[in-house]
C-alpha positions as CSV (number, residue, x, y, z in Angstrom):
1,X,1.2,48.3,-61.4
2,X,2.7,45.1,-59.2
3,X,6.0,44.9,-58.2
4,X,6.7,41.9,-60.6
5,X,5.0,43.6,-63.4
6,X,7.6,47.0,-62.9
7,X,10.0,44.3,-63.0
8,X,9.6,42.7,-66.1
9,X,7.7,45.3,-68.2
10,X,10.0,48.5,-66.8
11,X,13.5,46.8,-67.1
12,X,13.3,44.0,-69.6
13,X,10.7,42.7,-72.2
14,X,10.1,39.1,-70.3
15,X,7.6,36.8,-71.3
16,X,4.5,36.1,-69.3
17,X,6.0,32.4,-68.4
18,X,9.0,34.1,-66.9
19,X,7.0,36.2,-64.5
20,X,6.4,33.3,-61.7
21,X,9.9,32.6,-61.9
22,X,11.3,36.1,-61.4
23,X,8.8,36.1,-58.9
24,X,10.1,33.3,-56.7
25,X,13.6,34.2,-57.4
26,X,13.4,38.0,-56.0
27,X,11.3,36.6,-53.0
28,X,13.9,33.5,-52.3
29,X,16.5,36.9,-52.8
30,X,14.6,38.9,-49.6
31,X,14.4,35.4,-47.9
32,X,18.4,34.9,-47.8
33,X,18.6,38.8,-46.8
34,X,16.6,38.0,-43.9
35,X,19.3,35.4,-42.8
36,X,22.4,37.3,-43.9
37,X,21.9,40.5,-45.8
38,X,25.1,40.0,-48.5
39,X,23.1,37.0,-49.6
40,X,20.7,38.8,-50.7
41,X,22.7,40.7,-53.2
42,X,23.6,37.0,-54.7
43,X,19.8,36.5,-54.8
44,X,19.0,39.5,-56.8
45,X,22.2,39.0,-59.2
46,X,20.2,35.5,-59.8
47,X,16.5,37.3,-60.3
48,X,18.4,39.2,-63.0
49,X,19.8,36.9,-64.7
50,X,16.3,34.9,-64.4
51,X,14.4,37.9,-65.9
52,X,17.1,38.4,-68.9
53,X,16.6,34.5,-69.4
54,X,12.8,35.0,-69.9
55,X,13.3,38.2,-71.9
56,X,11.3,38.5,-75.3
57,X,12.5,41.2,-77.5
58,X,10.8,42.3,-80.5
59,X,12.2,41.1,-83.5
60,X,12.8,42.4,-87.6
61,X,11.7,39.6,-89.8
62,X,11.8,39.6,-93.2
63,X,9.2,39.3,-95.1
64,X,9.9,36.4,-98.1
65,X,8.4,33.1,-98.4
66,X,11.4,31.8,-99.4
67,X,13.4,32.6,-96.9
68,X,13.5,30.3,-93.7
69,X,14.1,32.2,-90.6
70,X,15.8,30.9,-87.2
71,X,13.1,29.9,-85.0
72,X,15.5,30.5,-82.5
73,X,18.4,32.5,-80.9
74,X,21.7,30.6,-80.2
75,X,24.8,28.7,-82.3
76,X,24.5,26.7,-85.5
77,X,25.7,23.3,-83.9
78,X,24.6,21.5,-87.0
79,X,23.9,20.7,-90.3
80,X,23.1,17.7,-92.6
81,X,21.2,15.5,-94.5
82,X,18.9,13.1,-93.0
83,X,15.6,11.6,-92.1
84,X,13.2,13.8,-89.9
85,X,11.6,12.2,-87.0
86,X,8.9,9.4,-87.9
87,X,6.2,11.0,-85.6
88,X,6.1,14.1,-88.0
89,X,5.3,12.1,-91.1
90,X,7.4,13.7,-93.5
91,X,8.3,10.8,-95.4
92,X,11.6,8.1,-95.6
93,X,13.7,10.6,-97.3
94,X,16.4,12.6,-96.1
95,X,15.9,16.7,-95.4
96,X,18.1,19.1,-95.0
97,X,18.5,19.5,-90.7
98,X,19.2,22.9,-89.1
99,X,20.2,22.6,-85.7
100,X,20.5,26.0,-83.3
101,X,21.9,25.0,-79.7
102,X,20.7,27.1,-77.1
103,X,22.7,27.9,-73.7
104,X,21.1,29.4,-70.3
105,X,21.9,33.0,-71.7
106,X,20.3,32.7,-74.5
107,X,16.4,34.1,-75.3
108,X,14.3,31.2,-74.6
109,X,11.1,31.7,-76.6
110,X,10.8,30.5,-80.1
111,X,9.4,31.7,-83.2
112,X,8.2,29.8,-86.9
113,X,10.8,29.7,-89.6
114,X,8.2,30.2,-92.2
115,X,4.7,31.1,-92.7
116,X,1.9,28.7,-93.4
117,X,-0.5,26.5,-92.1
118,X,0.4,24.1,-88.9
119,X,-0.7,20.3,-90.1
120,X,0.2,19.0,-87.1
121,X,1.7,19.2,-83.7
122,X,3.2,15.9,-81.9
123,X,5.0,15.8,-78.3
124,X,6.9,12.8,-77.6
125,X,8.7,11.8,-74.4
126,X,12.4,10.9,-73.9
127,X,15.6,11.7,-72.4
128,X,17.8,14.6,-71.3
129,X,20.8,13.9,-72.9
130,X,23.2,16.8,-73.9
131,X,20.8,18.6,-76.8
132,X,24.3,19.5,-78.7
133,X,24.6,15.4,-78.9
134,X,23.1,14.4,-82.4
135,X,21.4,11.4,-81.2
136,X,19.7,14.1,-78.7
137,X,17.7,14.4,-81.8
138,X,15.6,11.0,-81.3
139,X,16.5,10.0,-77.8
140,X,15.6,13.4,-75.9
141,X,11.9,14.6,-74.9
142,X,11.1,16.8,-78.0
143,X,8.0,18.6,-79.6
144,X,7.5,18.9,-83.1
145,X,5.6,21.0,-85.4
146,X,4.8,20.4,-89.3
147,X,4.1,23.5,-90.8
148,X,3.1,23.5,-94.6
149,X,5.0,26.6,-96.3
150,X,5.0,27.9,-99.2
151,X,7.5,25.8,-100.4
152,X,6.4,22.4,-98.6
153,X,6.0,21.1,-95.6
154,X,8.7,22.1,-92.7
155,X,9.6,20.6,-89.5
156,X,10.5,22.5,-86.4
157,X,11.4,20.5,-83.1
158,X,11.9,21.7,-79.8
159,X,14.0,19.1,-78.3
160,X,14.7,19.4,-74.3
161,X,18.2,19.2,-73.0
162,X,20.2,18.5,-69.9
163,X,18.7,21.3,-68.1
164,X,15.8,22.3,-69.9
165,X,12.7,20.1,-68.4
166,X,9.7,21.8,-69.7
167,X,8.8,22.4,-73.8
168,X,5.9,24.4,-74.1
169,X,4.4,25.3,-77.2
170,X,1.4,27.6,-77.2
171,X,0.5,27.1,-80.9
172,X,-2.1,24.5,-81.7
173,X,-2.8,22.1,-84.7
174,X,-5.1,24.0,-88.0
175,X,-3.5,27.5,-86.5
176,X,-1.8,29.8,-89.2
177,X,1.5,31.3,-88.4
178,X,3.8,34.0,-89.5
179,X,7.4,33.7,-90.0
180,X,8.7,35.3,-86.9
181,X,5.9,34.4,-84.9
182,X,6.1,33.4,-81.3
183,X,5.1,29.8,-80.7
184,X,6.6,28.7,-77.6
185,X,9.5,28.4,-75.6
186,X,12.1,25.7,-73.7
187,X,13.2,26.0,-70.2
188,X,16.8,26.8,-69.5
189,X,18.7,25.4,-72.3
190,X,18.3,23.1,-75.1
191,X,18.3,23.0,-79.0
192,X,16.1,23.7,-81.9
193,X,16.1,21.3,-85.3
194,X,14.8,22.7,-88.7
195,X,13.9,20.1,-91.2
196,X,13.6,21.1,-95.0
197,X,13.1,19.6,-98.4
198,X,16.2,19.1,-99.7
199,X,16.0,22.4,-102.4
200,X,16.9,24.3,-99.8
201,X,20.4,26.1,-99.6
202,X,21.9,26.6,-96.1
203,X,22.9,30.8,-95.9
204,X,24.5,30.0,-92.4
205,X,27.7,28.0,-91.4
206,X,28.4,25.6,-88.4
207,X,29.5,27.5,-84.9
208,X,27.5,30.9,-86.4
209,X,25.2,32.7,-84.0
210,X,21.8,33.0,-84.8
211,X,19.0,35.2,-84.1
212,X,15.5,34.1,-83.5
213,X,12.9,35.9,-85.9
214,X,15.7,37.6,-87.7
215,X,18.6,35.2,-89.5
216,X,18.0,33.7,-92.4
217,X,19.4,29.7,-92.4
218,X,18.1,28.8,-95.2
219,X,16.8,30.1,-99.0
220,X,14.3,28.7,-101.7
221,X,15.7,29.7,-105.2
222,X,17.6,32.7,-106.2
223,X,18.1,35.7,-104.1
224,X,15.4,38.2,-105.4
225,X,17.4,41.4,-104.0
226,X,16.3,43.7,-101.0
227,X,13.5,41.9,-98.8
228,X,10.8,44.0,-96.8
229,X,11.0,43.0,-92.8
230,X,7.9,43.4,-90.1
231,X,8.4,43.8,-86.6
232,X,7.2,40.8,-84.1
């Protein structure tokens, strides 16, 4: 086993994107000993924070098709009614809009809110604005997903921030996906939008924290009591 792979496999679950980067960061770490040693404690303080960025824990989802689950980790910034991007064809209507801001400490890597078949993927180029502005929402680089659900079709956009300047998204157009699933990941910081049909109750708040694969923001109907989970 390779130094990197001890690294990331031994003292954190990190995502195979994260490895190059926790690579370069532990060898930039000897590079700065080399010139004065206690700069090379700084660098490895940095390699660890790098790998904990890229870190990819297993997660409990439940198991309810109508339950919509936080595609990722980070603080409800946001909540409302309004029209979803034109490039993801959902119609002139308003949804419901889910918004989870992610900061540098956060876990990067992003799962589906709900099950179902993925209708179409579109990427679309823009700004880096602050991703907690609301007009982030159309102004900033973003990628969005349509993914027809159970209950309708849902929209889920990765929308880069001030930092963040790579969205990649590993998922492809016709694929199936589980709620829970892993489907790509943002670069150091940025924000996540949920858009819903408009029969969909919020179960989280503004300024709540929520957890990727795990919290539920949003519910279809009536609560049907005690819901099964599966590990992803």
């Amino acid at each position: 086993m390779s130094l990197i792979d001890t690294i990331t496999n031994t003292l954190v679950p990190v995502h195979k994107e994260g490895h190059k980067f926790v690579l370069a960061f532990l060898a930039g770490s000897l590079v700065l000993g080399w010139i004065w040693n206690p700069l090379f404690w700084i660098g490895l303080i940095l390699t660890a924070w790098c790998a904990y960025f890229f870190r990819d824990p297993e997660r409990s989802t439940p198991i309810d098709d109508d339950l919509v689950i936080s595609p990722a980790d980070g603080r409800v910034s946001a909540i409302a009614q309004l029209q979803p991007p034109r490039e993801l064809d959902l119609g002139e209507g308003e949804m419901l809009r889910i918004s989870v801001f992610m900061n540098v400490f956060n876990c990067h890597v992003n799962r589906a809110p709900v099950s179902g078949n993925v209708t179409q993927i579109v990427y679309k180029s823009g700004s880096f604005l602050n991703a907690e502005l609301d007009k982030a929402s159309e102004e900033n680089e973003r990628n969005g997903l349509v993914i027809d659900g159970a209950n309708g079709p849902v929209g889920v956009v990765q929308i880069a921030g001030l930092v963040a300047r790579r969205i990649i998204c590993w998922t492809k157009p016709h694929d199936q996906v589980e709620a829970g699933e892993r489907f790509g990941l943002i670069r150091f910081g940025s924000r996540l939008d949920v858009f819903l049909p408009l029969d969909a109750t919020p179960r989280v708040s503004v300024g709540q924290t929520a957890i990727a694969g795990e919290t539920v923001l949003a519910e279809y109907g009536a609560s049907k009591g005690k819901t099964v989970a599966r590990r992803s």
